[in-house]
C-alpha positions as CSV (number, residue, x, y, z in Angstrom):
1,X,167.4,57.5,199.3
2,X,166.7,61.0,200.6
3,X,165.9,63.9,198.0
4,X,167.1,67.3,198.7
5,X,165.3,70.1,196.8
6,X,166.5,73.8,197.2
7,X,163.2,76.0,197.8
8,X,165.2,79.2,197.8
9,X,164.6,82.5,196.8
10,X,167.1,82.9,194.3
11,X,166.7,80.3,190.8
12,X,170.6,78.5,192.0
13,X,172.5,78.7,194.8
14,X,176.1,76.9,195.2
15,X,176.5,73.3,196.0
16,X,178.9,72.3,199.2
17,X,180.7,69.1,197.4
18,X,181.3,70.5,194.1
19,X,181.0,73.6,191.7
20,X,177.3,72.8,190.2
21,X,174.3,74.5,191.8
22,X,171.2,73.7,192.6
23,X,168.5,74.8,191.0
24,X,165.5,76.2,192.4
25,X,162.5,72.8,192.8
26,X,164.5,70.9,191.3
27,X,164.6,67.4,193.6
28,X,167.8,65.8,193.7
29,X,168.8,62.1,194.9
30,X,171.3,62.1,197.1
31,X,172.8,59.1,199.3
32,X,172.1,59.3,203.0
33,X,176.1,59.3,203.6
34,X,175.8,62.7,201.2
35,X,173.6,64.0,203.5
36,X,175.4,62.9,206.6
37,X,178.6,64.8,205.3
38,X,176.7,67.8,204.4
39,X,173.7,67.8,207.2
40,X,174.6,71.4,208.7
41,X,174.8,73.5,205.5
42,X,171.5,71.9,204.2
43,X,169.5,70.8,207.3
44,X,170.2,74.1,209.3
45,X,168.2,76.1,206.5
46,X,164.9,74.6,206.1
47,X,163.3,77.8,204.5
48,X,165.9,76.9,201.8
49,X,166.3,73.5,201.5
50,X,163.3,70.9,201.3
51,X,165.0,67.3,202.8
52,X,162.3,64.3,202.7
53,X,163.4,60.4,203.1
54,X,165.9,61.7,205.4
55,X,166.5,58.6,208.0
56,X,168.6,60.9,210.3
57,X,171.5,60.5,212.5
58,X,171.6,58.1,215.7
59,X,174.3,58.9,218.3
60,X,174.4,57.0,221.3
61,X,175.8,59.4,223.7
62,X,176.0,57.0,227.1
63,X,177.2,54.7,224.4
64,X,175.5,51.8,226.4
65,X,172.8,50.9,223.8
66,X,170.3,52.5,225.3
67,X,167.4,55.0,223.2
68,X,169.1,58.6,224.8
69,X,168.6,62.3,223.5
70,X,170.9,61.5,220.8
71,X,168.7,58.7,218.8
72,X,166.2,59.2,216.5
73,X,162.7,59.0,216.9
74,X,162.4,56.0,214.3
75,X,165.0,54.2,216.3
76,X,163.4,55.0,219.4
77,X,160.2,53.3,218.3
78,X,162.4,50.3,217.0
79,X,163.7,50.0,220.7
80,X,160.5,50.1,222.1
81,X,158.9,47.7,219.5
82,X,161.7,44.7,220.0
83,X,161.1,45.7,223.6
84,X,157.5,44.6,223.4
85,X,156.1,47.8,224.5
86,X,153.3,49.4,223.0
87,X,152.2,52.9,222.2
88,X,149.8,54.2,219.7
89,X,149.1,57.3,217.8
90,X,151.9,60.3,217.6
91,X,154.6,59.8,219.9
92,X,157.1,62.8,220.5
93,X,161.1,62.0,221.2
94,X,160.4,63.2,224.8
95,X,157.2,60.9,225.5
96,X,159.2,57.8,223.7
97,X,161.9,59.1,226.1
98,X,159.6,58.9,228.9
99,X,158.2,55.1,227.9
100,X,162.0,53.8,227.7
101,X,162.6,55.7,230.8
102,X,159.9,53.4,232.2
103,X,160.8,50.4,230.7
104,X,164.2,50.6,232.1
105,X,163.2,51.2,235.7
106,X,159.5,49.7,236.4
107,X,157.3,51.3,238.9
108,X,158.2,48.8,242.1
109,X,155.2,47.3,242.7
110,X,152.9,48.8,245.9
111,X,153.5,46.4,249.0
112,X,150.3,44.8,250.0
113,X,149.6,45.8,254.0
114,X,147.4,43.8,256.0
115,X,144.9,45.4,258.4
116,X,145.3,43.7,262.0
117,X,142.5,41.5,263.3
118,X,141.4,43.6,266.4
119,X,139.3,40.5,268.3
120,X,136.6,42.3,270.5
121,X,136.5,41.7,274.1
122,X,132.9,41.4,275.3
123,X,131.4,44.7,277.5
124,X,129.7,44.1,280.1
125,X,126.7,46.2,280.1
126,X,125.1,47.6,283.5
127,X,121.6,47.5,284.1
128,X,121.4,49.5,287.2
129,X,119.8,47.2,289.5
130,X,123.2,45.8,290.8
């Protein structure tokens, strides 16, 4: 469950679902379809609003099932996980991107070219006394 704790500078400020307040470090539970609802007025001001457990909002914007600008980072690494693909220490969005960019469309592999077999004609060599 995602806590929400207003960091503000005044001690309450007015909640957006009913007439309570919040009240300055004071965490409160909230359900993630809360914070769904209300993402913009408490999401959009980080310097007043501390948000931790948040698991975020996934939209598929080709709406193919494929990781795009509009999934999370979690679900990204989800993806990439059941796709068997590895990656290791911090990932950003745009490299996790970059690795189901890959994994969509595989390098084509390099075509292997042959060198001709030249066959040397013997020279005949001269020694002058012809």
């Amino acid at each position: 469950m995602p806590t929400v704790t207003y960091v503000g500078a005044t001690v309450y400020r007015k909640r957006p679902d009913n007439k309570d307040s919040w009240i300055r470090k004071e965490p409160v539970e909230v359900s993630q379809e809360w914070l769904d609802k209300y993402r913009i007025p408490i999401c959009s001001n980080p310097t007043a609003f501390l948000v931790e457990g948040d698991e975020g909002v996934t939209e598929d914007l080709g709406e193919d099932g494929l990781p795009d600008a509009g999934w999370t980072k979690k679900d990204i690494s989800s993806w990439l996980v059941a796709k068997g693909v590895e990656f290791g220490g911090y990932a950003t969005k745009a490299k996790l991107l970059g690795l189901v960019e890959s994994t969509l469309n595989p390098p084509a592999p390099e075509p292997v070219v042959e060198e001709p077999v030249v066959e040397e004609v013997p020279v005949e060599t001269t020694t002058g006394d012809e």
